[in-house]
N, C-alpha and C positions, 0 to 999 in steps of 0.2 A: 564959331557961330557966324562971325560976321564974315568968313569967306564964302560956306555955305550959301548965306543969303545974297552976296555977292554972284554966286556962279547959277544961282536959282531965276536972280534976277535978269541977268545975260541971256538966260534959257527964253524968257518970255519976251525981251527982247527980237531975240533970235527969229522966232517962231512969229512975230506978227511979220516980218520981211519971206517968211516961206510961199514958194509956188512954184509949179511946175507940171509940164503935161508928160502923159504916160498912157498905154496901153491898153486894152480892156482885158480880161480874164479868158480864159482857152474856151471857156463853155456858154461865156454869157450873151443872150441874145440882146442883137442892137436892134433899135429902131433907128433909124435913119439919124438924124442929129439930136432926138430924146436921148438925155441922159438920166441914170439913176439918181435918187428915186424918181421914179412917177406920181407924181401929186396930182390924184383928180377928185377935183368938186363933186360933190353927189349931193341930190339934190330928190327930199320926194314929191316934192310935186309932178316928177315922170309919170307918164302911163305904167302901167304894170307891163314887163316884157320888154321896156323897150331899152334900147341901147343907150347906157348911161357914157359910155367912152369905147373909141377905140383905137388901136396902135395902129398905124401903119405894117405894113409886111414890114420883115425883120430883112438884115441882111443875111445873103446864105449860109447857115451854119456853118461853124469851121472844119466841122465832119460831121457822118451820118447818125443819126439818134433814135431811140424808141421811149425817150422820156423827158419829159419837161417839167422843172419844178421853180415853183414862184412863191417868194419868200415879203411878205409886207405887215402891211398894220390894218387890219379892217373893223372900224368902229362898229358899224352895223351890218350883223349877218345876213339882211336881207340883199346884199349885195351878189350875184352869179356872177362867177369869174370863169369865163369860155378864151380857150384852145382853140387858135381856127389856122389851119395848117391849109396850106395853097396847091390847088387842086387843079392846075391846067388852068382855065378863067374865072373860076371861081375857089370854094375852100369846105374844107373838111371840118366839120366842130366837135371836138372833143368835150366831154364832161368832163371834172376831175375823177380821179381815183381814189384819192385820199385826203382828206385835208383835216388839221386840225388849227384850233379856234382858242387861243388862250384869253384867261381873264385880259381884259385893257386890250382885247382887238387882235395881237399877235398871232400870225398865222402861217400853215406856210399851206400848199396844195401841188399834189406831185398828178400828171399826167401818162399816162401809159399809154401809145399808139397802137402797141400789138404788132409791129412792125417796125422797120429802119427804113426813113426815110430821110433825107436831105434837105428837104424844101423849106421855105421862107415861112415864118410863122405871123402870125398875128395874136395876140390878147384885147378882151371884149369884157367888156361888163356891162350887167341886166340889171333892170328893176325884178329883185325876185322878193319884192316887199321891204324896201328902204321905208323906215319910219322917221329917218333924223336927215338931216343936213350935215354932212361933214365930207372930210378928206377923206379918202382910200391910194394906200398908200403901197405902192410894189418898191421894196428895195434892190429886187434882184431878179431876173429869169435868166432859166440855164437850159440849155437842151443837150443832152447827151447819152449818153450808151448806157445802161443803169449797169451792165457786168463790167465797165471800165470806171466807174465810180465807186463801187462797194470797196470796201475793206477786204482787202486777204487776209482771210485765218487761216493761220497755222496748224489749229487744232481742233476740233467740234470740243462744245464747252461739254464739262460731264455735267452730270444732272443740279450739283451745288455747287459752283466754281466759288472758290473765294478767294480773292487777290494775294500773296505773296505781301504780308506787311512790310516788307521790305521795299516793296513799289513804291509807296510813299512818302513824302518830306517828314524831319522827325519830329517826332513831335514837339519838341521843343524849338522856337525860332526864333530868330532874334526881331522878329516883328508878327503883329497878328496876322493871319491868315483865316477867309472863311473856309474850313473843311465841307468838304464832300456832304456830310452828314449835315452840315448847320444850315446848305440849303437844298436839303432835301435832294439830290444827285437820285438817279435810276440805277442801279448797276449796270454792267457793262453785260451786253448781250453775248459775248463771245470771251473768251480768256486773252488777257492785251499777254504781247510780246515784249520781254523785259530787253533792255536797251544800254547803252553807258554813254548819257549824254555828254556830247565834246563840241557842240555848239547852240546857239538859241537865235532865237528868230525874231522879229517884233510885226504883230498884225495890227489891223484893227479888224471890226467885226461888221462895217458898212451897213446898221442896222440901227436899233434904236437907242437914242439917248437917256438912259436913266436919270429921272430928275432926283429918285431917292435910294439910300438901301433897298426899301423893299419892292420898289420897281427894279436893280440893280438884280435882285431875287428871281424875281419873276421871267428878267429878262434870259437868265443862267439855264432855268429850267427849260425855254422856250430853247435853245442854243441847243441843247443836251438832244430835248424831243428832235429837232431838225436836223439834226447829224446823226440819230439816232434811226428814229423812222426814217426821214425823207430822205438822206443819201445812202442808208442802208449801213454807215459805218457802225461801230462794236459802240462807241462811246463821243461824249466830246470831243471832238476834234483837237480841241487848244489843251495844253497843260495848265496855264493858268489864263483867268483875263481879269482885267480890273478896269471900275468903274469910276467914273466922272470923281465920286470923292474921296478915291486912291484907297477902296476897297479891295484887296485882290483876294478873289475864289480859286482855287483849287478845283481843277479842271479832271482830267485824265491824269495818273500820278506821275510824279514826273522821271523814274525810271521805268517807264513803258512807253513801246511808240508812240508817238502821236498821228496824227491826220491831218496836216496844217499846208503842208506845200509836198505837190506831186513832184513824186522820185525821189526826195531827200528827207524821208520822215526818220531814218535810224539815227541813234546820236543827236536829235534834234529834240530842243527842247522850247515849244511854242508858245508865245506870249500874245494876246492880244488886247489891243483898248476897246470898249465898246463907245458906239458912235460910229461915226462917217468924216474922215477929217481929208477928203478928196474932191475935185469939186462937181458938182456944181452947191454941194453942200457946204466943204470945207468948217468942219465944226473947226473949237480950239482947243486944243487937250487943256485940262488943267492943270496948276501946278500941282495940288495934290496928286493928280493921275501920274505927274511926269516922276514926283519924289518917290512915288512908288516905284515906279519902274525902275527907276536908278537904283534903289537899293535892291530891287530884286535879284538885278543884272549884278549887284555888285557880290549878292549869295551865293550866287551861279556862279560866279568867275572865281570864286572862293571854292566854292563847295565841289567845282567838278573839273577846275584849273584851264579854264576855259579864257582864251586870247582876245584880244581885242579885234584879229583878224577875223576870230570866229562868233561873231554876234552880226549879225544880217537885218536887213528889212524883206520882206518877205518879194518884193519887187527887187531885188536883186539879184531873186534866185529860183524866178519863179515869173512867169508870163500872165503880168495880174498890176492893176493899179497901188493894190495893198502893199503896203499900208496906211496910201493916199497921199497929197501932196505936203499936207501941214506934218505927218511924222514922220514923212520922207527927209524933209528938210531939217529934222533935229538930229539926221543920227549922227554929224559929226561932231557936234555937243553930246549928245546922250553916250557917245562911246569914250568921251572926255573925261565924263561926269564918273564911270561907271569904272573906268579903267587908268582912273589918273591914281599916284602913288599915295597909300592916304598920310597924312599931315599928322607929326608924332604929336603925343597929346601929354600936356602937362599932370604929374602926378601919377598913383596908378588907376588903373582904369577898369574895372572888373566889368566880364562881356554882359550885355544886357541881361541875355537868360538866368544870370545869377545875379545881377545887382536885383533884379525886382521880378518879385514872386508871379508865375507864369497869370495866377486870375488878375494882378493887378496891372500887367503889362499894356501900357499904350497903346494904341492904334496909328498906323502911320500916319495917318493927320492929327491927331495930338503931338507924334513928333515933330511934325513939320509945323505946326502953330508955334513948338516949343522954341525952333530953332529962329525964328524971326526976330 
């Protein structure tokens, strides 16, 4: 116990000396020295119509696009969020096409041009009836090809597809996991492609902070719908993610592809934290967040004989800030933690799933309380 708390300790240690610069992602559009998110005041005392904010022209996308999708937090829906793409000396304004509004604000809105163009974008927002004062919040915009983004299926789904229970982790584990079902998961629109994972990945999800479970909830379902709908993929992208208090949801199962890092999704088994730990944010993971991941990483390395070579950050292998600079900095701890030889244990030792009955079994921060 006491080396445990010793090598937990080092971690946070570790982790307030983290920082580093890195790359923007292949599709996201820059504003000039605006870094994500965008935080702007709104305010109603505006006129109705008129221009609450707006970005600068972007710089030239990295290639040509017919679709823009912008991922934030909008407190009040009186807020319009306009698309104005650079039209020779002036610019083209787009409506959205789609957009959906979750409880507590989350949202995302995908753009359709009709067309493949090139050019420099801009984001606008309107008084289309603000009642409150708050922030609106863009975590993210992307411009790109929506046929070079969608998920490839293999197969058109038949009329009942039902997953292969074999896709999934078993039921039994040796720590809780929230299933699919516990928070409420869509099914997957397509039939996922079964996989034999031989490596895992670590993200984060540059998005919002769960202050509880059931924001942690909400946030899964919002995650699900935006890789769902708005990138047009089969299902979640991530196999697992877990939250602020070392919650982990069960994602897309984790013998099936995933959607996490382009060109390297077979054999990949994708992890991410939720939150933003890159800066200009640079949250801190927590330790619950981190104990979890450790022992997840340390299931996998068990469960699918998986190397210490073969555990990545997603910015290793991938043209992308993620998994931002503060979990960048742990992976040489976190590959320590996950992959060091475990320490023989006095006595015998019977595996968790059978010292104590699956309903009464801990939560990994009960573990982690335990082990202090």
């Amino acid at each position: 116990m006491l080396m445990r708390s010793f090598k937990f300790a080092a971690l946070i240690i570790f982790l307030a000396a983290a920082g580093a610069a890195a790359g923007s992602g292949d599709n996201s559009l820059i504003f000039g020295s605006a870094a994500y998110p965008l935080e702007i005041s709104v305010s109603p005392e505006t006129a109705p119509g008129a221009v609450l904010y707006e970005t600068p022209f972007s710089e030239i996308p990295s290639q040509d696009y017919d679709t823009i999708l912008i991922q934030g937090e909008m407190p009040d829906p009186g807020v319009q969020l306009q698309v104005r793409i650079k039209n020779g000396a002036a610019f083209k304004t787009y409506d959205k096409t789609a957009i959906h509004r979750f409880p507590g604000g989350r949202f995302w809105a995908k753009y359709k041009m009709g067309r493949r163009t090139g050019e420099p974008v801009k984001l606008a927002l309107l008084n289309a009836g603000v009642s409150l004062r708050h922030t609106f919040t863009i975590y993210g915009a992307e411009a790109f090809r929506e046929t070079l983004v969608k998920e490839i299926i293999s197969a058109p789904a038949p009329a009942a597809y039902k997953p292969d229970p074999g896709f999934y982790l078993p039921a039994e584990m040796p720590f809780t996991v929230v299933r699919r079902g516990a928070w409420q998961a869509a099914p997957p629109s397509e039939p996922y492609t079964p996989h034999a994972p031989k490596i895992f990945t670590l993200h984060n999800t540059a998005g919002h902070y769960p202050k509880n479970y059931d924001e942690a909830v909400r946030e899964m379902q919002f995650l699900q719908d935006y890789h769902q709908n708005g990138r047009g993929w089969i299902d979640l992208g991530y196999h697992f993610v877990i939250d602020p208090q070392g919650d982990i949801f069960e994602g897309r199962p984790v013998n099936v592809v995933g959607a996490h890092v382009r060109g390297r999704n077979d054999g990949n088994i994708g992890i991410s934290v939720m939150g933003n730990y890159h800066p200009p944010v640079s949250q801190k993971p927590t330790k619950e967040t981190l104990y979890t991941f450790v022992e997840m990483g340390k299931y996998l390395k068990t469960a699918y004989n998986i190397d210490i070579s073969s555990f990545y950050a997603h910015r290793d292998i991938g043209n992308t800030d993620c998994p931002g600079d503060e979990l960048h900095a742990l992976m040489p701890e976190l590959k320590s933690l996950i992959f060091a030889p475990a320490a023989p244990l006095p006595g015998p030792v019977l595996p968790l799933s059978v010292a104590i009955p699956p309903m009464n079994r801990p939560s990994l921060r009960q573990l982690l309380q335990s082990a202090e």
